[in-house]
C-alpha positions as CSV (number, residue, x, y, z in Angstrom):
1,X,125.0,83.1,74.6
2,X,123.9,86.8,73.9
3,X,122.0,88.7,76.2
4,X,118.1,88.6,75.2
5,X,118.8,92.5,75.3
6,X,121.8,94.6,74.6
7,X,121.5,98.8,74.7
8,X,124.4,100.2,73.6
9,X,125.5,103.8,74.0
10,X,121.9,105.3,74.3
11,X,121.9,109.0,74.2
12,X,119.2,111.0,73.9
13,X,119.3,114.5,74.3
14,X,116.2,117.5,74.5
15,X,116.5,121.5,74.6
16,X,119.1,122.0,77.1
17,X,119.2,118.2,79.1
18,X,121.5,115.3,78.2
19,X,118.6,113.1,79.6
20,X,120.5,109.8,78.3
21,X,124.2,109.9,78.1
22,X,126.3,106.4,76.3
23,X,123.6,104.0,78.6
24,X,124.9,100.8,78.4
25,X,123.0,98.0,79.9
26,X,121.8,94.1,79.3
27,X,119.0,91.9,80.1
28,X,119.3,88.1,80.8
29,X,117.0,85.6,79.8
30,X,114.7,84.8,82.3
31,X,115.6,87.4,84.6
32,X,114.0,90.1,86.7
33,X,116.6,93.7,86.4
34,X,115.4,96.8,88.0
35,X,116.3,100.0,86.8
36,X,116.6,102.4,89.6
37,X,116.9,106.0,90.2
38,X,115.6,109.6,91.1
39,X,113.0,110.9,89.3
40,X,114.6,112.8,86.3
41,X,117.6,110.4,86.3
42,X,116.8,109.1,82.6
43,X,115.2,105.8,83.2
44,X,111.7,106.4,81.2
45,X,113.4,108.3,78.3
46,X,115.6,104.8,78.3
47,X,112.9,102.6,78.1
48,X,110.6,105.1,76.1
49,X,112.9,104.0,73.3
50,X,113.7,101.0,73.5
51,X,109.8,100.8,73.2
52,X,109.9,103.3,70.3
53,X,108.1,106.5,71.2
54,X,111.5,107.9,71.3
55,X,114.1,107.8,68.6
56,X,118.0,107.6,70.4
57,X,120.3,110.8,68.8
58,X,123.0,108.0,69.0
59,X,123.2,103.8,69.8
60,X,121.9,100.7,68.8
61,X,119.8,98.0,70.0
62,X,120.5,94.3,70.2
63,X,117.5,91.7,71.0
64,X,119.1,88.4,70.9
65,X,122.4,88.9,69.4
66,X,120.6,91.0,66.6
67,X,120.8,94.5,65.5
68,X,117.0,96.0,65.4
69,X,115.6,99.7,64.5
70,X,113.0,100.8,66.7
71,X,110.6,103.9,65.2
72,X,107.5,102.8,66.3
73,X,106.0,100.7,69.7
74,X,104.7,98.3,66.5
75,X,108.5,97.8,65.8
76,X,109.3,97.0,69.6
77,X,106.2,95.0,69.7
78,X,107.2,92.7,66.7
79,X,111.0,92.2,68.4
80,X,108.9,91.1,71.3
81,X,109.5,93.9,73.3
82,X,106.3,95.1,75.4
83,X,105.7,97.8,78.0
84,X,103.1,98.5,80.7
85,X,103.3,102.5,81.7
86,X,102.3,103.5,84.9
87,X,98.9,105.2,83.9
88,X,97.5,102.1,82.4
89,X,96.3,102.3,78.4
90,X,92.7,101.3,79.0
91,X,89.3,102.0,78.1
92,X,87.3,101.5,81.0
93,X,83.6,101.2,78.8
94,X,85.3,97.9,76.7
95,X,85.4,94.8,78.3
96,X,89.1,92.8,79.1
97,X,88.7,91.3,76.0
98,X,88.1,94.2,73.6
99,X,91.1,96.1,75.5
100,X,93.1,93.4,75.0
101,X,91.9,92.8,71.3
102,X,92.3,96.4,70.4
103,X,94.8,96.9,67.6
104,X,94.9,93.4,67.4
105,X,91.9,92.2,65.7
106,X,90.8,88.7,65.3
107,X,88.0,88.9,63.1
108,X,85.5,86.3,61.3
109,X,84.4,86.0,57.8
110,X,82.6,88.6,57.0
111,X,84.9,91.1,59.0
112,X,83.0,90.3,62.5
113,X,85.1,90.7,65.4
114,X,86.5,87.1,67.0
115,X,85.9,88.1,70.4
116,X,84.8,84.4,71.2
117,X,88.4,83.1,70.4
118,X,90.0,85.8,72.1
119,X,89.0,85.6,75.3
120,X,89.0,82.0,74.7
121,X,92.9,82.9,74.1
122,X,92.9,85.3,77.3
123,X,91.7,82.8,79.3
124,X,94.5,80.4,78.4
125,X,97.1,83.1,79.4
126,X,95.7,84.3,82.5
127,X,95.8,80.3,83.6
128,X,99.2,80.3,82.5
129,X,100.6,82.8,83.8
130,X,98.5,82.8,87.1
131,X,96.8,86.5,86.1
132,X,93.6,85.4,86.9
133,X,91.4,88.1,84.8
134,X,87.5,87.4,83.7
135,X,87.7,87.9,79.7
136,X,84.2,89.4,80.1
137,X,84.7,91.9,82.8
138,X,84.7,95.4,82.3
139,X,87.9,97.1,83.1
140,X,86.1,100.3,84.8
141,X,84.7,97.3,87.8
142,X,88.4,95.9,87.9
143,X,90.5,97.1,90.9
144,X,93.8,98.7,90.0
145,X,95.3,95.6,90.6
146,X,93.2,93.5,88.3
147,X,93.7,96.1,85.5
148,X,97.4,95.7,85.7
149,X,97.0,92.2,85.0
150,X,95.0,93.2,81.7
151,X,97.9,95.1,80.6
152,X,100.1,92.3,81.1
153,X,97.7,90.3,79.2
154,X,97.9,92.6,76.5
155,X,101.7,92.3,75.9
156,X,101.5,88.4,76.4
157,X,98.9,88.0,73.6
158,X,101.1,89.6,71.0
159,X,103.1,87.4,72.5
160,X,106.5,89.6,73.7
161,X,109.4,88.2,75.3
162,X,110.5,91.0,76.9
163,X,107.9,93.2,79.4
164,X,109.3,96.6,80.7
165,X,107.1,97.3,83.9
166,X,107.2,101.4,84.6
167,X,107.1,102.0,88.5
168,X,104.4,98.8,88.4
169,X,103.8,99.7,92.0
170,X,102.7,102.7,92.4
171,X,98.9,102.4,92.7
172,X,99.1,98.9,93.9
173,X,98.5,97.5,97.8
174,X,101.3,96.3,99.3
175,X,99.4,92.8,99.4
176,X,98.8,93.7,95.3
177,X,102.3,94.7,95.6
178,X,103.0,91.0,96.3
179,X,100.8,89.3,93.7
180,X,102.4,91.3,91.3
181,X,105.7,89.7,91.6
182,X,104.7,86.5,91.8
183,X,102.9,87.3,88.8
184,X,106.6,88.7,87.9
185,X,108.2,85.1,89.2
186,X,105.6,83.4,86.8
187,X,106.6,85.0,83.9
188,X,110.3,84.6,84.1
189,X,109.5,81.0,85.1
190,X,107.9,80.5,81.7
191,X,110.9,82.2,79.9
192,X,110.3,85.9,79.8
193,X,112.7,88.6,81.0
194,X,111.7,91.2,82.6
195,X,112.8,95.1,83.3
196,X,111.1,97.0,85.9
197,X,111.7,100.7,86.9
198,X,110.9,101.7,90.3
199,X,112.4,104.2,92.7
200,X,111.6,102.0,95.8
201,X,114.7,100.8,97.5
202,X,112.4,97.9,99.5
203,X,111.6,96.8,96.2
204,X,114.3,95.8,94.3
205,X,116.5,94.5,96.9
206,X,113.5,92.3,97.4
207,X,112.2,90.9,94.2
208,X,115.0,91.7,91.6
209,X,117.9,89.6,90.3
210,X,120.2,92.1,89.3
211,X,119.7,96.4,90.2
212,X,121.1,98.8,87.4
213,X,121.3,102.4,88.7
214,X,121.0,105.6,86.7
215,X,121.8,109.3,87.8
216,X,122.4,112.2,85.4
217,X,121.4,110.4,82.6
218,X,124.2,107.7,83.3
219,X,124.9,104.5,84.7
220,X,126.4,105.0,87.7
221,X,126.5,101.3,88.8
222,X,125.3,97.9,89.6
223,X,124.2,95.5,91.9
224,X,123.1,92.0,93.2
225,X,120.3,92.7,96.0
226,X,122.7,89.9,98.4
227,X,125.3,92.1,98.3
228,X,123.4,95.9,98.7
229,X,121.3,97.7,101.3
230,X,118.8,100.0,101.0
231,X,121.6,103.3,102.3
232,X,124.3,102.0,99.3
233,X,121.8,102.3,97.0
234,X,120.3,105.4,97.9
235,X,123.7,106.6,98.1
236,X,124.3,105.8,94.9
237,X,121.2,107.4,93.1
238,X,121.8,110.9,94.8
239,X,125.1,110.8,95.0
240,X,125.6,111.1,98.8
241,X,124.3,109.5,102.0
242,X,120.6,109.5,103.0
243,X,118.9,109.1,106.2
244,X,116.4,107.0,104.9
245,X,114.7,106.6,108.9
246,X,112.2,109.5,110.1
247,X,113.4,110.4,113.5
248,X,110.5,112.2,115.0
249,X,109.9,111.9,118.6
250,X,105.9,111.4,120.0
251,X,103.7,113.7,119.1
252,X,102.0,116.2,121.5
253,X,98.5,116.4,120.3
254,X,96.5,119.8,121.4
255,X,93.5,122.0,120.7
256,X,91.4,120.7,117.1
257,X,92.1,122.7,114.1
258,X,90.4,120.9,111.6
259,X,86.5,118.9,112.3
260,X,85.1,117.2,109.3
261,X,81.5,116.0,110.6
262,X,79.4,113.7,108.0
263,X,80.5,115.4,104.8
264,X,79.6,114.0,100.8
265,X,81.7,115.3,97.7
266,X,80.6,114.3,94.3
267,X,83.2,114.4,91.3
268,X,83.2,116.2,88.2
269,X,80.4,114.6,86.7
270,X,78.0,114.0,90.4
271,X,79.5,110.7,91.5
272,X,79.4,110.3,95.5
273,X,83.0,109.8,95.9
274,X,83.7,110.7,99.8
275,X,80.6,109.4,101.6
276,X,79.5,110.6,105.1
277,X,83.4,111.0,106.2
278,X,84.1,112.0,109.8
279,X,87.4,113.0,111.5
280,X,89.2,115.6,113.3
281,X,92.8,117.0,112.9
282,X,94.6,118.4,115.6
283,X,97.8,120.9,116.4
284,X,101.0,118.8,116.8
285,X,99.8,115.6,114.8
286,X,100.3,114.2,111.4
287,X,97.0,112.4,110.4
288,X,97.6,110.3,107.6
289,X,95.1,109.3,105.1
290,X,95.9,106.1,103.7
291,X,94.3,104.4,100.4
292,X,94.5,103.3,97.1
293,X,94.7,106.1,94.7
294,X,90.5,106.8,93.3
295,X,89.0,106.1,96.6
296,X,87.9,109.6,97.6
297,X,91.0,111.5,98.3
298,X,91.1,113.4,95.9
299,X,87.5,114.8,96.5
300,X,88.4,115.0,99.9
301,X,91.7,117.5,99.6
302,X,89.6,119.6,97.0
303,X,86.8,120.2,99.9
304,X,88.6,120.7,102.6
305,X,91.1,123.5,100.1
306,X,87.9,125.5,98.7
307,X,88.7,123.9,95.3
308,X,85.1,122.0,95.7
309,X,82.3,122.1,97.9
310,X,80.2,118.9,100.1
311,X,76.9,118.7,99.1
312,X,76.0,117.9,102.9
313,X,77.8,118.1,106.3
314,X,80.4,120.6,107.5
315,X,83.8,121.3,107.6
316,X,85.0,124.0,110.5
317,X,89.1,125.4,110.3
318,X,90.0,127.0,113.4
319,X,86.3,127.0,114.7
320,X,85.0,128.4,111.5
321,X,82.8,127.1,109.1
322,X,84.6,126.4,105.5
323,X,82.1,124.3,103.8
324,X,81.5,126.4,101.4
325,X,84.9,129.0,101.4
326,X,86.7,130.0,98.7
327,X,90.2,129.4,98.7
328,X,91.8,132.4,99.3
329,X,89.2,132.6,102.6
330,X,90.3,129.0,104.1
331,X,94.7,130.2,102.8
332,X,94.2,133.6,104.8
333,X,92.9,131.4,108.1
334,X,96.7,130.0,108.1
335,X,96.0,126.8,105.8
336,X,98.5,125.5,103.3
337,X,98.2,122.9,100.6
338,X,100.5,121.2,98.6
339,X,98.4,119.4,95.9
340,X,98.2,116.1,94.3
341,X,98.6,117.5,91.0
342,X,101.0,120.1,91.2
343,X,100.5,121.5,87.6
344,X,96.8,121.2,87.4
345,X,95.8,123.0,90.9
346,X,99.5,124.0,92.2
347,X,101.3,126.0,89.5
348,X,100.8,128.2,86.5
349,X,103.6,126.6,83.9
350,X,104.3,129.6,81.5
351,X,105.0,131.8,84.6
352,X,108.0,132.6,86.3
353,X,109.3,130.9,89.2
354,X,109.1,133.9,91.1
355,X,105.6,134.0,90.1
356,X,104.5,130.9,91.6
357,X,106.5,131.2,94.6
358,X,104.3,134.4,95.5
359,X,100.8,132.8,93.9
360,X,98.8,132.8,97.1
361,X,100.6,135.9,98.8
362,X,101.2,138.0,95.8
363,X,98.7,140.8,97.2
364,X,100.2,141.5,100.7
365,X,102.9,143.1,101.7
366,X,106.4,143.2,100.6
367,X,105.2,142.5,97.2
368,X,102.7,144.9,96.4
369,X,101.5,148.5,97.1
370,X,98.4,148.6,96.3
371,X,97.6,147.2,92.6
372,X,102.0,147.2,92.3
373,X,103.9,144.5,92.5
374,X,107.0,144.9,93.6
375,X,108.8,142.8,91.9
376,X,112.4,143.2,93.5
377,X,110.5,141.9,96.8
378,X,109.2,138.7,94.8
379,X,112.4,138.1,93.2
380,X,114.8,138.7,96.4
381,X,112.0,136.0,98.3
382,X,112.3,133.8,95.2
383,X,116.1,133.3,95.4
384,X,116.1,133.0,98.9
385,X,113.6,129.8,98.6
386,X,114.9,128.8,96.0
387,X,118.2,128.1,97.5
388,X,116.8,126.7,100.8
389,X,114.5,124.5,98.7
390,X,117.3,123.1,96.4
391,X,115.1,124.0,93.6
392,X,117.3,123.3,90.3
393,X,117.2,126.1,88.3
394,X,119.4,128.5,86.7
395,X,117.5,131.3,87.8
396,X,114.0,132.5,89.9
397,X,112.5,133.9,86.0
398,X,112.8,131.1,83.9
399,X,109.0,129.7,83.5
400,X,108.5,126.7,86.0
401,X,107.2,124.7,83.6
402,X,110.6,124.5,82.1
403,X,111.9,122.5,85.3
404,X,111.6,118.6,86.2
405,X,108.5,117.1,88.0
406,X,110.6,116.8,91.1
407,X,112.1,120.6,90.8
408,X,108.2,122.0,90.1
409,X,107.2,120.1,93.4
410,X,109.9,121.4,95.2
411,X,108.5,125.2,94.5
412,X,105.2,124.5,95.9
413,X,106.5,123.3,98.7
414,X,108.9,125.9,99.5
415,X,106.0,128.0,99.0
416,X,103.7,126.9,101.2
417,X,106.3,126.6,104.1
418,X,108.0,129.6,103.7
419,X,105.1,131.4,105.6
420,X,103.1,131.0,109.0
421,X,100.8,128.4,108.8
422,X,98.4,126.5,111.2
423,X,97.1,124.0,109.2
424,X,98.9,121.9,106.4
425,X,97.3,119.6,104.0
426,X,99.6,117.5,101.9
427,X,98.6,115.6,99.5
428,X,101.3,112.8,97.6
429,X,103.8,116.0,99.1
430,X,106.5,113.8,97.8
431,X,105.4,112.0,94.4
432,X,108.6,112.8,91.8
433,X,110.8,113.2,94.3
434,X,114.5,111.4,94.8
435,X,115.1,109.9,97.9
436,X,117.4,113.0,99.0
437,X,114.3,115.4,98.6
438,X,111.9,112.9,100.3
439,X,114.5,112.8,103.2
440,X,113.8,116.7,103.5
441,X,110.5,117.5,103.0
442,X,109.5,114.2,105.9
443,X,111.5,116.2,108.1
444,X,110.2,119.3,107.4
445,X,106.8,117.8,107.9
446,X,107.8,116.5,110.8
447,X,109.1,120.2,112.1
448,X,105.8,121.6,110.8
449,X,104.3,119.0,113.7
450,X,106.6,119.6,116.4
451,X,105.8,123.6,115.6
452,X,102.4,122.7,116.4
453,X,100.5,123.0,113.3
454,X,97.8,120.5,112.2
455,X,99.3,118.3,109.2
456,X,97.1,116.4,107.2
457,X,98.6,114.1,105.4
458,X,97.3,112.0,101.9
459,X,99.6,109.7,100.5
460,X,99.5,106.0,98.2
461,X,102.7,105.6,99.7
462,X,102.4,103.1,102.8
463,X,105.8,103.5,103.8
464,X,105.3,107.2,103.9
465,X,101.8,106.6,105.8
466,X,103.4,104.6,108.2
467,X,106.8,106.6,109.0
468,X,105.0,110.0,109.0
469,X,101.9,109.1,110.7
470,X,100.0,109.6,114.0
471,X,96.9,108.6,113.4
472,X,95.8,107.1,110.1
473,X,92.3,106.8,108.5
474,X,91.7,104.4,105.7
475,X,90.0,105.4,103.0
476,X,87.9,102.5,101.0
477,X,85.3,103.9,98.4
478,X,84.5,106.6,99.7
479,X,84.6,106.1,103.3
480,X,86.9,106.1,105.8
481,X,86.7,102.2,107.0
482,X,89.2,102.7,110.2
483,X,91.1,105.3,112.4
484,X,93.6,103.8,114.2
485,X,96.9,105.2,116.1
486,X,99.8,104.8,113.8
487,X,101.8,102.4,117.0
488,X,99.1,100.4,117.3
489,X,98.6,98.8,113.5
490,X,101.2,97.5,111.4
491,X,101.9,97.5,108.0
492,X,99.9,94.4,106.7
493,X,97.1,95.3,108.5
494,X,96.7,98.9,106.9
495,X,97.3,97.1,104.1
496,X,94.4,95.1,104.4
497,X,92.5,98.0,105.2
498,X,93.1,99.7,101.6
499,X,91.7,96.3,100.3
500,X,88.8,96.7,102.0
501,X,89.6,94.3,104.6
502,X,88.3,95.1,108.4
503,X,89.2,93.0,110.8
504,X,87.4,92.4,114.2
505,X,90.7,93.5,116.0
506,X,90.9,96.3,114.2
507,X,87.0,97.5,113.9
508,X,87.0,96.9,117.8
């Protein structure tokens, strides 16, 4: 019997990268394959057209023995091919229904919408399939969770066979993590196959049938999770061995660098979004801020960088009131910041390399004399992080928005390190990243701590959290729900925690 999928010599190539080269791979009926590898390795452009928002330069596509052309995600969609990105295709305002409706119309004489049948027709998947989504809800109430499930819905309803899941994890619990798959389980159960991309070792050794890995652009091998472990695979998507354990010895705490007493932030348009938060940093810790992405980090890096103000309480850095400092104020006090979004708030894309590696130092000494820049001091400091950085680039002038996510990342961190610092705020510090990167920048965090600077540390990742950590606060809405000493929580119960979950051991 043929495969349910067959990709045969995908290639795809773009200005100067063979991001695809002769990909060959399969999917069995009924069964779960990961598709792993570093960020940049070629797995989205794979599945970007076999979904048809990108047309191959050379190979063809098989969906159940038979040749199909894919232009269009309305071409995938009728060979019953469906995929789920990782920043969901919603419309918060519409109900589940009308989101799952849309493009999709069911409509009554006299051209009314049918929104009565389909949720009637929503409702009968979610049961199904164990989704377990209100048809009348409206997706902006839904936790991330919930409006993953939606998007499932939506593939289900025009009724694909074959769902490609991109890093479905990412914004999830790890208890969501869970329901997920045996969502995942449920689907294959009933006959669909499934391909899920993911760059989380834990993962697929756990929940996959069969692990396809990708580096380069090729398919560098393969793997049943009974006979893998999570070093052989990381092995194989860099390319060498990874230390994939953060050996950091107890921390030393000492004198508070950064108080946050009783502060609000609104958002862009006046939302409360960090409500009456309280903590303190201190040299020679990590403190880890834990919580599903949309829960008031974000507000809470941009106040504590100068990038946004509180509306009440105060923030003091080094015993010195920031609340309402500019940026360039709370950098010259010895604070760093490697940001969430690193081409929104960390880079300027057109610019050089060299550029950015200077952004926030580009005034000072070597690399100006008064309004000069010297620019053989920026580019001789360029190279030099550059190489210690392993920043992949043919040289320190090409524009940085020319370079991978995980490259770009790599340059603001390598700026941010590569002066004296007393206070570090790091915010997703490794999101794009491969595991060989991640392995680096944890233990430069880790030597940023044992240095005795402050690190404060904001992450989705739990693992990260968890191996990084000190101390953790739990964010949940807006407020931070629990502080607790990293040795004395596990996993599951921070877990909890990001659900919104306290529980008496834990609040005590």
């Amino acid at each position: 019997m043929a495969p349910i999928l067959e990709l045969r010599g995908i290639t795809k190539r773009f200005p100067g990268v063979l991001a695809n080269d002769h990909i060959d791979l399969t999917l069995e009926k009924g069964e779960i394959h990961a598709l792993l590898g570093e960020n940049g390795a070629g797995k989205s452009t794979l599945m970007n057209i076999l979904y048809g928002l990108y047309a191959p330069d050379e190979g063809e596509i098989f969906v159940n023995g038979q040749k199909i052309v894919v232009t269009s995600p309305r071409d995938a969609i009728a060979a019953g091919v469906g995929m789920v990105h990782q920043h969901f295709m919603l419309i918060p305002v519409f109900t589940v229904t009308e989101n799952v409706m849309l493009g999709d119309e069911s409509v009554r004489f006299g051209g009314l919408l049918n929104r009565r049948s389909s949720a009637a027709r929503i409702r009968e998947i979610s049961e199904q399939y164990r989704l377990e989504v209100d048809p009348g809800s409206y997706v902006k109430d839904l936790p991330v969770g919930v409006q993953q499930r939606v998007e499932i819905i939506k593939l289900l309803y025009r009724e694909a066979d074959i769902l490609i899941l991109d890093e479905p994890t990412a914004v999830l619990t790890p208890q969501e993590v869970d329901e997920l798959f045996t969502i995942m389980r449920s689907l294959v159960d009933h006959g669909k196959s499934i391909i899920f991309i993911t760059h989380k070792l834990r993962e697929v050794l756990e929940f996959a049938d069969r692990i396809t890995v990708i580096r380069g652009g090729q398919v560098v091998g393969s793997a049943l999770p009974q006979e893998a472990d999570q070093n052989s695979l990381a092995a194989m998507m860099v390319g060498r061995a990874v230390d994939l354990h953060v050996d950091k010895q107890p921390a030393n705490p000492q004198e508070i660098v950064l108080k946050v007493e009783d502060i609000v932030v609104l958002d862009e348009i006046n939302q409360v979004m960090v409500k009456d938060v309280s903590f303190d940093v201190r040299a020679g810790e990590i403190f880890g801020v834990a919580g599903v992405q949309g829960n008031g980090q974000t507000e809470l890096v941009k106040a504590l960088t100068g990038l946004s103000h509180p509306v009440s309480g105060e923030i003091t850095l080094l015993g010195q009131d920031i609340s309402h400092a500019s940026p360039r104020t709370i950098t010259e006090l010895g604070s760093a910041h490697i940001p969430e979004d690193r081409q929104k708030d960390g880079l300027v894309l057109t610019a050089p390399i060299a550029d950015n590696l200077v952004l926030n130092t580009y005034y000072l000494e070597p690399f100006a004399k008064g309004a000069i820049i010297q620019m053989d001091a920026v580019i001789k400091t360029a190279d030099l992080i550059v190489a210690n950085f392993d920043v992949r680039t043919p040289s320190s002038l090409i524009p940085v928005g020319s370079l991978s996510g995980g490259n770009q990342q790599k340059v603001i961190v390598g700026r941010e390190f590569s002066r004296p610092i007393k206070f570090l705020v790091a915010s997703q510090p490794t999101r794009g990243l491969d595991v060989g990167s991640i392995e680096y920048i944890h233990n430069r965090l880790i030597e940023k701590r044992d240095d005795g600077c402050a690190v404060l540390l904001v992450s989705t990742e739990l693992d990260e959290i968890m191996e990084l950590s000190d101390r953790i606060a739990v964010m949940y809405r807006g407020q931070t729900i629990a502080i607790v000493d990293a040795k004395d929580v596990t996993k599951e119960q921070v877990g909890l925690l990001m659900a919104g979950v306290v529980s008496e051991k834990i609040a005590a």
